[in-house]
C-alpha positions as CSV (number, residue, x, y, z in Angstrom):
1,X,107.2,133.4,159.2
2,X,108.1,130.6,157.0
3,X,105.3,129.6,154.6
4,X,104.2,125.7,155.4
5,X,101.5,123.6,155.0
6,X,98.0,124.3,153.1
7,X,95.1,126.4,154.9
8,X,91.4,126.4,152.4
9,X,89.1,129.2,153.1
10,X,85.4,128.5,153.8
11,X,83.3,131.7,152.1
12,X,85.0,134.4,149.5
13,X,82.8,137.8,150.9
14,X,84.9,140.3,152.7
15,X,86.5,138.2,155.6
16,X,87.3,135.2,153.0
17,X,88.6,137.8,150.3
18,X,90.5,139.4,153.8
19,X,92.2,136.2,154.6
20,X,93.2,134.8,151.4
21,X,95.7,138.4,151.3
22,X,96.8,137.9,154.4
23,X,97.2,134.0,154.8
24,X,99.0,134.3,151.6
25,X,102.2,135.2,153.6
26,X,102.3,131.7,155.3
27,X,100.7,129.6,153.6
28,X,102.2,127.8,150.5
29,X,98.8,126.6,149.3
30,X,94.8,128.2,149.6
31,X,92.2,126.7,148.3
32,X,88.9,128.9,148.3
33,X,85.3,127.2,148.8
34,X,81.9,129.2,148.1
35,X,78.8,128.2,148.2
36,X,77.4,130.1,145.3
37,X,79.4,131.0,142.1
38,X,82.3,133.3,142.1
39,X,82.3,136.7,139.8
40,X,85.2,136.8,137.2
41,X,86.7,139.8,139.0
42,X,86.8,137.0,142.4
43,X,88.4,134.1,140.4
44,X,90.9,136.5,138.9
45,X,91.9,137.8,142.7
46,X,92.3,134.0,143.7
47,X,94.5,133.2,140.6
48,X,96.8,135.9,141.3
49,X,97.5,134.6,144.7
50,X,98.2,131.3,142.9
51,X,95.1,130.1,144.6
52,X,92.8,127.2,144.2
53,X,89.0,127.4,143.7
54,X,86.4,125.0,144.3
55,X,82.7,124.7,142.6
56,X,79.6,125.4,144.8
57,X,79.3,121.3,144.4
58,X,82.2,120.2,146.1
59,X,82.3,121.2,149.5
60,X,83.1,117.8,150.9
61,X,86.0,117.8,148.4
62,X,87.1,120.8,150.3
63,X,86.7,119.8,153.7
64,X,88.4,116.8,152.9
65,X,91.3,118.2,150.8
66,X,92.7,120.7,153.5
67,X,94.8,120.4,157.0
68,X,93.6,123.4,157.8
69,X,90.2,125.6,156.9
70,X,89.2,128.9,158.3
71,X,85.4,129.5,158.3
72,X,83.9,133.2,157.5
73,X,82.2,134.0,160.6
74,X,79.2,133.5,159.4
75,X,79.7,129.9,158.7
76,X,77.8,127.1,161.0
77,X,80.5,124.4,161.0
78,X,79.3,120.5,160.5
79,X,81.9,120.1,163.7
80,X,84.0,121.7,166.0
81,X,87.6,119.8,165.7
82,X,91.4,121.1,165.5
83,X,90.9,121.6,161.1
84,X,88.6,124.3,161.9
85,X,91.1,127.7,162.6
86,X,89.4,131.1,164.1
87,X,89.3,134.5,162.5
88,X,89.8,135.8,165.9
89,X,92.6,133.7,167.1
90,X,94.9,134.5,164.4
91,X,94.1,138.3,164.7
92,X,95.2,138.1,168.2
93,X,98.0,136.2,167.2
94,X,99.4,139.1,164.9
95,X,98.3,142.0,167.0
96,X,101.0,144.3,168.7
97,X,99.3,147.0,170.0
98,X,96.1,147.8,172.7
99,X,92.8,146.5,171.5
100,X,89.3,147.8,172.8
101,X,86.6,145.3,171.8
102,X,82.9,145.7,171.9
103,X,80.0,142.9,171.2
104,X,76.8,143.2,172.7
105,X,73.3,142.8,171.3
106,X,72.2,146.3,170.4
107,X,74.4,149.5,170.7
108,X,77.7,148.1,169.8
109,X,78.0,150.0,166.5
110,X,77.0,153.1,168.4
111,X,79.4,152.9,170.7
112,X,82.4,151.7,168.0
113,X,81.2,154.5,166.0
114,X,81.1,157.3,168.6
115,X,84.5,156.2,170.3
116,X,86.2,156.5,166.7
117,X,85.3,160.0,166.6
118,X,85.9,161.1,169.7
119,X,89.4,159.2,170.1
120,X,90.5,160.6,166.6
121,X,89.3,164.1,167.7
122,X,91.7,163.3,170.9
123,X,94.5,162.6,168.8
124,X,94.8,159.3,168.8
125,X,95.6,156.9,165.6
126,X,93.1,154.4,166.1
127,X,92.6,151.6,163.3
128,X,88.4,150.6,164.2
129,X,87.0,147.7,162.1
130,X,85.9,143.9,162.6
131,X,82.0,143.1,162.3
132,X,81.9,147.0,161.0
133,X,84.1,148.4,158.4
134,X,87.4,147.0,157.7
135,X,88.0,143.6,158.3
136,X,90.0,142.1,160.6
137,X,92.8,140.8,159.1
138,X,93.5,144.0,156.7
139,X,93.7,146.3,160.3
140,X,97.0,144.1,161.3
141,X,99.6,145.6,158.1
142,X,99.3,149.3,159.4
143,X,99.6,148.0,163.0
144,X,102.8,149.4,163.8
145,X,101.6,153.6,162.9
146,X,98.7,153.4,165.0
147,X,98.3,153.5,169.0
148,X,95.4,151.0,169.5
149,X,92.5,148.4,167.6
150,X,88.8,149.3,167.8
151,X,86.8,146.3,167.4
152,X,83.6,145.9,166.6
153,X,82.6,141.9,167.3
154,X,80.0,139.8,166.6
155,X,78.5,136.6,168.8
156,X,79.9,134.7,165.1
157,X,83.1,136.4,165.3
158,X,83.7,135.1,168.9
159,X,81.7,131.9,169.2
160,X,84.9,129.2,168.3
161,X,87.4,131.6,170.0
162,X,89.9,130.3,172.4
163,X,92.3,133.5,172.4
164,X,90.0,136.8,172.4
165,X,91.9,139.0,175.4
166,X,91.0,142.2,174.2
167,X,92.9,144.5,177.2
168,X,89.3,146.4,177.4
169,X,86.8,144.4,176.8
170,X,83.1,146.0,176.5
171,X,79.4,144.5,176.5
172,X,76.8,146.7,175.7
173,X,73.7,144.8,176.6
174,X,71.9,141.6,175.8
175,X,69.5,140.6,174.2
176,X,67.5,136.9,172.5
177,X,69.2,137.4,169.1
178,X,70.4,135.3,166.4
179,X,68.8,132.1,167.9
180,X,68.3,130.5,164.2
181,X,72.3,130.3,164.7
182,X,72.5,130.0,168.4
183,X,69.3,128.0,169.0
184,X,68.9,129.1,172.8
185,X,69.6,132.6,174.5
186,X,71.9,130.3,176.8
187,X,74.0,129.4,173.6
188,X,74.1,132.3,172.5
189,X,75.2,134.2,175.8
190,X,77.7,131.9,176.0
191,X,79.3,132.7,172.3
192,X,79.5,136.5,173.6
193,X,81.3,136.1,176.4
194,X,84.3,134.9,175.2
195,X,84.8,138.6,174.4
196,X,86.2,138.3,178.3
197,X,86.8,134.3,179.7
198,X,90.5,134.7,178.5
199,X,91.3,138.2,179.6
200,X,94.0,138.3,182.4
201,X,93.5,140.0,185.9
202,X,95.6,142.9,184.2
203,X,93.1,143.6,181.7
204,X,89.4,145.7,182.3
205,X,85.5,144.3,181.5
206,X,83.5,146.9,180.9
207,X,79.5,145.7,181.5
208,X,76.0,146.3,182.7
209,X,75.8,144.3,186.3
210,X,73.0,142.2,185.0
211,X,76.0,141.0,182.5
212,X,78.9,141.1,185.0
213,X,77.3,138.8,187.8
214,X,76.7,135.8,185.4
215,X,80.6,136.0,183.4
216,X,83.4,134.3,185.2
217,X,86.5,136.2,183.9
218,X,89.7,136.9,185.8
219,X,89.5,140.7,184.0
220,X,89.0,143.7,186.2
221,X,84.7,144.4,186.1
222,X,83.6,148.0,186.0
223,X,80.2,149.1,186.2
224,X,79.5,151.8,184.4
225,X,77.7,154.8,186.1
226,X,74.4,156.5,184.3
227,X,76.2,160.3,182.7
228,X,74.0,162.3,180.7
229,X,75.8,163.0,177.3
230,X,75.6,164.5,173.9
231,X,71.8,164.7,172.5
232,X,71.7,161.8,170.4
233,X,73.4,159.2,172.2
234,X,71.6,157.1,174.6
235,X,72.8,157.3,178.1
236,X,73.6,153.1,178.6
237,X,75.9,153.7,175.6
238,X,77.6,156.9,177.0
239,X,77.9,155.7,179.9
240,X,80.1,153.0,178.4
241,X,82.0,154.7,176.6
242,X,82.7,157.1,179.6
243,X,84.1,154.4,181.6
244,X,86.4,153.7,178.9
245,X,87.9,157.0,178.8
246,X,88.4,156.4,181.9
247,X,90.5,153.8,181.5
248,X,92.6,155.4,178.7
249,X,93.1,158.4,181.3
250,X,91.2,160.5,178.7
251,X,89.3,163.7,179.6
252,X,86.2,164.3,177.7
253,X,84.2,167.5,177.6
254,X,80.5,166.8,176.5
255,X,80.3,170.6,175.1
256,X,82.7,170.5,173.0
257,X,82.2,166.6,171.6
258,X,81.5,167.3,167.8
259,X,79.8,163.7,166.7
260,X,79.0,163.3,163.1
261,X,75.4,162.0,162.4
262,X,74.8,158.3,162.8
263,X,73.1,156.5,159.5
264,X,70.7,154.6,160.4
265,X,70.4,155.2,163.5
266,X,66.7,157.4,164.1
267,X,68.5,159.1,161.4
268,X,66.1,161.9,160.4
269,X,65.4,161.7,156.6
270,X,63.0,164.6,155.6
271,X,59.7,166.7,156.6
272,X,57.1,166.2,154.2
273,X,53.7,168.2,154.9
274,X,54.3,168.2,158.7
275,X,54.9,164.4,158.7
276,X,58.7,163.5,159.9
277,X,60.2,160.1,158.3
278,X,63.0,158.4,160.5
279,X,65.0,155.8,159.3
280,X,66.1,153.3,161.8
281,X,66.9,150.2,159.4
282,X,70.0,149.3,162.0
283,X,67.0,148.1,164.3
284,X,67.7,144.6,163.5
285,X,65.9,143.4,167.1
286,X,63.1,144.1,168.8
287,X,64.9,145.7,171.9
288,X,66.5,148.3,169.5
289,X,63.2,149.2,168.0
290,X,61.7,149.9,171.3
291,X,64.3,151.9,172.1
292,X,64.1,154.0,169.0
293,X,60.4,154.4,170.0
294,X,61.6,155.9,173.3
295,X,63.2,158.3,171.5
296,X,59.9,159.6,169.5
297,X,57.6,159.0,172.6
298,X,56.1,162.6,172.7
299,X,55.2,162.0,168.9
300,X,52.2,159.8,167.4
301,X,54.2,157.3,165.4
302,X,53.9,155.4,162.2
303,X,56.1,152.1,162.4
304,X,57.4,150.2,159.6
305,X,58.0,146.5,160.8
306,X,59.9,143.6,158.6
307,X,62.7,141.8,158.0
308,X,63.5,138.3,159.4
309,X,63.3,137.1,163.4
310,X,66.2,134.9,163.5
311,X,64.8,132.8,165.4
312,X,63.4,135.9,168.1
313,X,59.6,135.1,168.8
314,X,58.3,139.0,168.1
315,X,55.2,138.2,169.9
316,X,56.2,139.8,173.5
317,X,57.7,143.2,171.6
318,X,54.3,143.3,169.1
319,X,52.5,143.3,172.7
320,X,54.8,146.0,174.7
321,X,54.2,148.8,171.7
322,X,53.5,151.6,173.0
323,X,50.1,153.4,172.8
324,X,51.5,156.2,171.0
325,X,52.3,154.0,167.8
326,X,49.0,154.5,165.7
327,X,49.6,152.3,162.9
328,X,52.1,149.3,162.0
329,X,53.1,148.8,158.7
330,X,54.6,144.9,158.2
331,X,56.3,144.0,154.7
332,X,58.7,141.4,153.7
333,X,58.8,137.9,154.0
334,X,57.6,137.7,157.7
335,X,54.5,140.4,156.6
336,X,51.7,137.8,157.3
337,X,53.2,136.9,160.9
338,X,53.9,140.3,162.1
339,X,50.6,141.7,161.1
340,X,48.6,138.5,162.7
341,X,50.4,139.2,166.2
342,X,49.5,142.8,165.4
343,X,45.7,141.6,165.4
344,X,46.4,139.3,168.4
345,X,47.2,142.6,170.5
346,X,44.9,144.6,169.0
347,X,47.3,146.9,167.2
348,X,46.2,149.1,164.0
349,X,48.1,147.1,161.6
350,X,48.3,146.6,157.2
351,X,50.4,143.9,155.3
352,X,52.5,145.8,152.1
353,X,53.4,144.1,149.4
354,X,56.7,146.0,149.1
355,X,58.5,149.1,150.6
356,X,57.5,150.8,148.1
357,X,53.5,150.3,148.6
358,X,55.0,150.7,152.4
359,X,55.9,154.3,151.7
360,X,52.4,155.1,150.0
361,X,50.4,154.3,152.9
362,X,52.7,156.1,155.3
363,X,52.0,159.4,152.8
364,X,48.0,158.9,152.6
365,X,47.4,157.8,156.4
366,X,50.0,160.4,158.3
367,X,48.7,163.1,159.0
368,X,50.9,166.8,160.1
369,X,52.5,166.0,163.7
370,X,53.3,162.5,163.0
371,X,56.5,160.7,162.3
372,X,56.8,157.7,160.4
373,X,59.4,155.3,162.0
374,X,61.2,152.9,159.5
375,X,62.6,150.0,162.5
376,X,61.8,147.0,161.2
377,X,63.0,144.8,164.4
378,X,64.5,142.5,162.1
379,X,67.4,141.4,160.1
380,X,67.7,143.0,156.1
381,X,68.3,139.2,154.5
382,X,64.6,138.9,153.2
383,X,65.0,141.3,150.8
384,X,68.3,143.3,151.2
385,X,72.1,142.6,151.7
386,X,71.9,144.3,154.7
387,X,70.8,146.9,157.1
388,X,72.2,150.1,155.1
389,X,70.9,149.0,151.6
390,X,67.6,148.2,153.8
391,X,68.1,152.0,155.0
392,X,69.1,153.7,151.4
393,X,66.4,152.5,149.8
394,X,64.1,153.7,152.5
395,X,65.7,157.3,152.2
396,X,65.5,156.9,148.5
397,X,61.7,156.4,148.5
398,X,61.0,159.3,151.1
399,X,62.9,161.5,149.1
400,X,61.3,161.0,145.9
401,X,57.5,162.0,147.5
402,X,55.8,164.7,146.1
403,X,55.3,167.2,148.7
């Protein structure tokens, strides 16, 4: 494609850093806008594209200065208007093979995860990245080796797009999330399904029936049908990925299904003096935190609550703990809050100044038999970059007890 015009780049993390490589190949001129202050190492990767940066202070410069601006996902734009280009869009623009796409409000990187490894172990070259992993545009150079895309996306990702038409498209579940973004659960439904109101009647949507009788899509709909599976996965999520292998025409024998450990995921940490520590920092919402508790229900169960709401009102979830969680440990920035709804419902609850002071009382109040839970039920932001350095540093304190 001949290079034409200028394009700027709105946020230089790992989609903006993605783009400005790829955009490079059509795009004469880039100019890069952050926010906050860019590294040497960042300035000298946009000056050997022959790039332009921008200081934190002049954003409306750089709105102003470029025809076209593509927005990191996470971006809320001042308007929706034609100078505004999609991540998504553009992806779809450049793919040329099958893409499977999964959103959905809890369970997506289960299932993303869990088909990778069973598609590889089927022989298939699958190139899986998006909202996980690698991003979007650095999956479209390798394109032509591989026999399909595995997407991971988020409601950000697909808010603004106009061309998502993944040929399966897959919702896990949903739901309220992200309504500091969103602002209603009717907003945000909305941004997730355009993961399927452009796929043609040639093309599958995979999705609970709660889901599938409220989309209009001209896609196939399956309903996928409750399967047991392999210990460790939850059945909604194997169910899901059943149907798709049903689609692909792939056989899958649960026995033989070797899945690698999920991180974060009731990941099982270590056994000190009868007490089991879980870490479950990819509980970013209140549904997945209950259902991690589902998991440990014949156990009495020390939970670690935190993080930030975005936007959720915790109030309901606080209330529907089960009666098998003996004590709730709050921390972070929301501490105070959590720990007041705790009292509100009655629930055995302490406010920690820190993880670390979180990890302490775990040690002195567990007693042999229980399990300490780390599912905070709300995004890492407060106090991490995110859900696996929320989870390390969990591990990394367990590990470090004395026994």
């Amino acid at each position: 494609m001949k290079k034409v015009d200028s394009i700027g780049i709105w946020g230089f993390g790992v989609v903006g850093k993605s783009a400005l490589t790829f955009l490079a190949n059509f795009y004469q001129s880039i100019r890069i806008y952050d926010h906050r202050p860019l590294s040497d190492e960042e300035q000298a990767l946009i000056i050997s594209y022959n790039a332009h940066a921008y200081r934190p202070n002049q954003l409306e410069q750089f709105l102003t200065d470029n025809q076209y601006i593509l927005p990191s996902p996470g971006i809320i734009l001042p308007a929706t208007n034609n100078i505004f280009l999609n991540e998504l869009d553009i992806f779809f623009a450049h793919a040329r093979i099958p893409i499977i796409a999964v959103t959905g409000s809890v369970g997506k990187t289960t299932v993303v995860t869990v088909l990778d490894q069973i598609l590889r172990q089927a022989g298939k070259k699958i190139l899986t990245g998006g909202n996980i992993g690698t991003p979007l545009f650095d999956l479209l150079k390798p394109q032509e080796m591989h026999d399909l895309f595995l997407l991971e996306l988020s409601s950000f990702q697909l808010e603004h797009s106009t061309q998502c038409a993944p040929d399966i498209a897959v919702w896990t579940n949903f739901h309220p999330n992200h309504l500091d973004r969103h602002k209603t659960q009717e907003e945000y439904f909305k941004a997730k399904q355009c993961i399927t109101i452009h796929q043609t009647s040639d093309q599958v949507f995979i999705a609970p029936q709660n889901i599938l009788e409220k989309v209009n899509t001209h896609a196939h709909k399956i309903i996928p049908k409750d399967i047991g599976g392999p210990k460790g996965i939850h059945k909604d999520n194997w169910a899901l990925i059943t149907a798709i292998f049903n689609q692909l025409d792939i056989s899958v024998d649960i026995d033989t299904v070797q899945l690698s450990a999920l991180p974060h995921r009731v990941e099982y940490v270590r056994t000190i003096n009868g007490v089991s520590y879980y870490n479950d920092s990819k509980a970013t919402v209140p549904a997945a935190t209950l259902g991690a508790l589902a998991q440990l229900r014949d156990n009495s169960v020390h939970l670690i609550l935190g993080g930030l709401s975005k936007g959720v009102d915790r109030s309901n979830f606080i209330a529907q703990l089960p009666a098998y969680v003996e004590h709730i440990y709050c921390f972070g920035t929301e501490a105070d809050h959590l720990d007041a709804l705790c009292k509100k419902y009655n629930k055995n609850s302490i406010v920690c100044s820190s993880l670390e002071e979180v990890i302490i009382s775990c040690k002195q109040n567990a007693t042999p038999g229980h399990v300490v839970l780390f599912s905070p039920a709300g995004s890492s932001f407060d106090l991490f970059t995110n859900y696996i350095e929320r989870g390390n540093s969990f591990k990394r304190l367990v590990n470090q007890l004395d026994v």
